[in-house]
C-alpha positions, 0 to 999 in steps of 0.5 A, a space after each residue: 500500500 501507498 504511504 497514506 500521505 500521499 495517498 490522502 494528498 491525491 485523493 483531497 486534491 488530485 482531482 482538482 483541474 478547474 485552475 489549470 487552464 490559468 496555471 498554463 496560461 500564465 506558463 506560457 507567458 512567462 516564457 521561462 523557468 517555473 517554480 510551484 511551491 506546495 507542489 505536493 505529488 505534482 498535480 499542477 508541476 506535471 502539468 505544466 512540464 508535459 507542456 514542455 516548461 521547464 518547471 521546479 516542484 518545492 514542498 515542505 513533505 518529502 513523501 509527496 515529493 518522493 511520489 512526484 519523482 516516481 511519476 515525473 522523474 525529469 522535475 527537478 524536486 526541493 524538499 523546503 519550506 516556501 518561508 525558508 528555502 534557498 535555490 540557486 535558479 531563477 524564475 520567471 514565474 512562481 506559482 502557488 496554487 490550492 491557498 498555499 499561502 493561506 496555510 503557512 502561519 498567518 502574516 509573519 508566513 506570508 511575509 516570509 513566502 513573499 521575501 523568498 519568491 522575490 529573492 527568486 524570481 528574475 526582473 520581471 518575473 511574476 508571482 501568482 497566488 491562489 485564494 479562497 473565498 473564505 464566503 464559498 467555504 462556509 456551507 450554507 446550513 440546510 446545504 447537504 455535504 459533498 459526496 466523498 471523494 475516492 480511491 482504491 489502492 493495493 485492494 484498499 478502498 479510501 474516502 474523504 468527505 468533508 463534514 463540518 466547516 466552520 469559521 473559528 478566530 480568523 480561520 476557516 476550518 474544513 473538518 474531513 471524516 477520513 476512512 480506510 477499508 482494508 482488503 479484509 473488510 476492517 474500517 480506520 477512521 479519523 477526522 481530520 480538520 484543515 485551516 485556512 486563514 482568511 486573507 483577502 486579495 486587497 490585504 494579499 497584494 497590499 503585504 506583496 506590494 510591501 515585500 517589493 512585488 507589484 500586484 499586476 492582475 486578479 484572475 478568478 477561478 469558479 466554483 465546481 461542484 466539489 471545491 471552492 472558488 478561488 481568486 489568483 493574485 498576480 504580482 510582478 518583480 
């Protein structure tokens, strides 16, 4: 069986594609090197690369990352933190899909991602960054939840299910019933909750506007039928 991070990882978010089209779009007009920070096991990194864009993958879990490799062995990895990392390269774009920047340590994380991608990006390259709507995420009361999302691996059968979402202290929370059924028919079963800072976009461009990046464009991405909308904030070196 798969290493259960990865395989929760691929299941809450591998399905994800309504941002692709814009991550593609802003890919080709860079017209150079791309770094996607919380890369994750690769669901925007290898999209990008099948392209043809040469494209680097950081994120804070190795065991992501480790399955990145094993699917696209020619995307050069960095197992770092987006507040801390060092790279030698340069980057003409710097992505941070899936509200990477709403789940790194409120502003102080921010600040710290922004002063790292401007460090990183070459003059002129751009900085692009997904946020929720903190209003999409908050279910309506008379709403019935989602239906789980699923995966069959090694004869075990997972599913994810978002049951509760709530605002709490500045912070939208997304608590998930996680189950695992193994080949035998026995049941592991958790609840794990998620939290998402609510940052607008007029605050986000405000603090990359502080750090020496200048907010150039808004970009909405709709709502699906399974996630959020969300609003990417493009800024420039």
């Amino acid at each position: 069986m798969s290493d259960r991070a990865v395989i929760w990882h691929d299941i809450e978010n591998g399905s994800y594609t309504a941002d692709i089209g814009l991550w593609r779009e802003l890919a080709e007009r860079a017209g150079g090197p791309i770094l996607d920070l919380g890369a994750g096991t690769g669901r925007v990194a290898r999209a990008l690369h099948a392209d043809g864009h040469t494209v680097h993958a950081l994120d804070s879990d190795a065991g992501l990352l480790a399955a990145l490799s094993e699917r696209a062995p020619a995307i050069p990895v960095h197992a770092a933190d987006a507040r801390r990392f060092e790279l030698e390269e340069r980057f003409a774009l710097v992505i941070a899909p899936m509200q990477l920047v709403q789940i790194i340590g409120g502003s102080p994380g921010r600040a710290a991602l922004l002063e790292r991608v401007r460090v990183h990006l070459a003059a002129g390259g751009k900085f692009a960054a997904a946020l929720a709507d903190p209003f999409e995420a908050v279910a309506e009361e008379d709403r019935s939840p989602p239906y789980p999302d699923m995966l069959e691996s090694d004869g075990w059968v997972f599913s994810s299910q978002p049951v509760w979402v709530g605002e709490e202290a500045g912070q939208v929370i997304v608590e998930r019933r996680r189950q695992a059924v193994s080949p035998a028919g026995s049941l592991d079963e958790e609840l794990a909750p998620f939290a998402l800072d609510l940052v607008s976009a007029d605050t986000l461009e405000a603090e990359a506007a502080a750090a020496g990046l200048e907010p150039v464009s808004r970009h909405a991405v709709p709502e699906t039928a399974d996630h959020i909308g969300s609003t990417v904030i493009v800024c420039r070196r």
